[in-house]
C-alpha positions as CSV (number, residue, x, y, z in Angstrom):
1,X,34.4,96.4,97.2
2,X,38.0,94.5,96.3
3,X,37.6,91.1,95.4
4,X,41.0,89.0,95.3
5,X,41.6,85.5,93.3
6,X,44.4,83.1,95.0
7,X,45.7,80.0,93.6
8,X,46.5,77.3,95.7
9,X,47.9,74.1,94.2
10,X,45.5,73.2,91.0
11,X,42.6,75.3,93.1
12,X,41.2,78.9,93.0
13,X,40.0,81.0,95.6
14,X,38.4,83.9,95.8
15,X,37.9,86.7,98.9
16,X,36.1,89.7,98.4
17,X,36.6,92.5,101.0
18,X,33.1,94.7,101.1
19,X,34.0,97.3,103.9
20,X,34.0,95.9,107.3
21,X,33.3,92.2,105.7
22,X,35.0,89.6,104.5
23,X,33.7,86.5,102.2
24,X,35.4,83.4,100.8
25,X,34.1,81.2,97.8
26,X,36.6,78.1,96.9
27,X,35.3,75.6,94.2
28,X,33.7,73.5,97.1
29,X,31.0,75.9,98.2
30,X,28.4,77.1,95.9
31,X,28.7,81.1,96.5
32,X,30.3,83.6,99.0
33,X,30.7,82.5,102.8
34,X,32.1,84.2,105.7
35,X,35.1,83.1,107.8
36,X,32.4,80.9,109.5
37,X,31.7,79.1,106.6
38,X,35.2,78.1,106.2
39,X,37.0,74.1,107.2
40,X,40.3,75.7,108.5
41,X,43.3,73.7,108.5
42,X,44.5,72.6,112.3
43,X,48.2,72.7,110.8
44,X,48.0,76.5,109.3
45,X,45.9,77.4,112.6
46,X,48.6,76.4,114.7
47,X,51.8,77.8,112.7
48,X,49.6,80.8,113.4
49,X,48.7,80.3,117.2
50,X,50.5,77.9,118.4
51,X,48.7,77.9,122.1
52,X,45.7,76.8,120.6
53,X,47.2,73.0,120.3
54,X,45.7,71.4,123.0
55,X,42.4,73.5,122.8
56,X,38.9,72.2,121.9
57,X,37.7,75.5,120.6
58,X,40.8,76.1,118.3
59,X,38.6,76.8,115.4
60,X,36.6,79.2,116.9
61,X,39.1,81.5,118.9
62,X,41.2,81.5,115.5
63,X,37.8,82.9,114.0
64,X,37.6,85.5,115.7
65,X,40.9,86.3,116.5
66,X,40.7,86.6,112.2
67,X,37.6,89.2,112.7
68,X,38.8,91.1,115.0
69,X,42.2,91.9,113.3
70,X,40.0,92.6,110.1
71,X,38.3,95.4,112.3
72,X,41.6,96.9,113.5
73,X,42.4,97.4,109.9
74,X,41.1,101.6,108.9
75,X,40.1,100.4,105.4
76,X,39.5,98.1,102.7
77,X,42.7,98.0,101.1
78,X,44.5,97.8,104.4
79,X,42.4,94.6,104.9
80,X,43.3,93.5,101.1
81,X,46.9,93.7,102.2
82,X,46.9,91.8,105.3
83,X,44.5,88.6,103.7
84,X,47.1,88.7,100.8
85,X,50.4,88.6,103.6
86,X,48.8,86.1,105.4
87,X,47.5,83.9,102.9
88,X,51.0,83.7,100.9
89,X,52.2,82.4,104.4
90,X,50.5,79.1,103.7
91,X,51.2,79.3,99.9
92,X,48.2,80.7,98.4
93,X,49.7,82.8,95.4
94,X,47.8,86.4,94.7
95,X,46.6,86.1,91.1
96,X,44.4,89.2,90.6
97,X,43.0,92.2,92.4
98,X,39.9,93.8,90.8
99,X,38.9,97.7,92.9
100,X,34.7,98.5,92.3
101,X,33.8,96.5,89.5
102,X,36.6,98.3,87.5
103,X,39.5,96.3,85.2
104,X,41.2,93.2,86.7
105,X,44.7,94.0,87.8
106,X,47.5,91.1,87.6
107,X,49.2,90.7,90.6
108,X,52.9,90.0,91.2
């Protein structure tokens, strides 16, 4: 397990990669949540897929278009690396990385 703390503006985030899974806890929700758990932002969503304008279902196709590049990647740091690329994207800074429960590591 690699967990990951992002700063965003005043807020904290934090994503924790546990083999194939993925979970997300920002200071709004009360513990660990998949992608499904998450309010995505129309305006990120569509720098990112910009087809997806005009479509009802925006939320959900970019969903799964998420999970299924997380299961192309072979392992968990590979995954690490791509959430950390595509997060800075929308300017969410990489604070620390912290491998199996072992020492924090500063980021940068």
């Amino acid at each position: 397990m690699i967990g990951i703390i992002f700063q965003f503006a005043a807020e904290t985030m934090e994503v924790r990669v546990d083999r194939e899974s993925v979970y997300f806890r920002t200071p709004q929700s009360p513990g660990f949540t998949t992608i499904n758990g998450l309010k995505l932002d129309k305006a990120g969503v569509l720098k990112e897929f910009p087809e997806l304008k005009d479509n009802p279902k925006w939320q959900s196709i970019a969903r799964e278009r998420f999970k299924e590049k997380i299961k192309e990647c072979e392992n968990e740091m590979e995954r690490v690396d791509y959430i950390i690329s595509d997060l800075k994207k929308y300017g969410y800074k990489p604070l620390y990385l912290q491998r199996q429960g072992f020492r924090v590591q500063k980021l940068q």
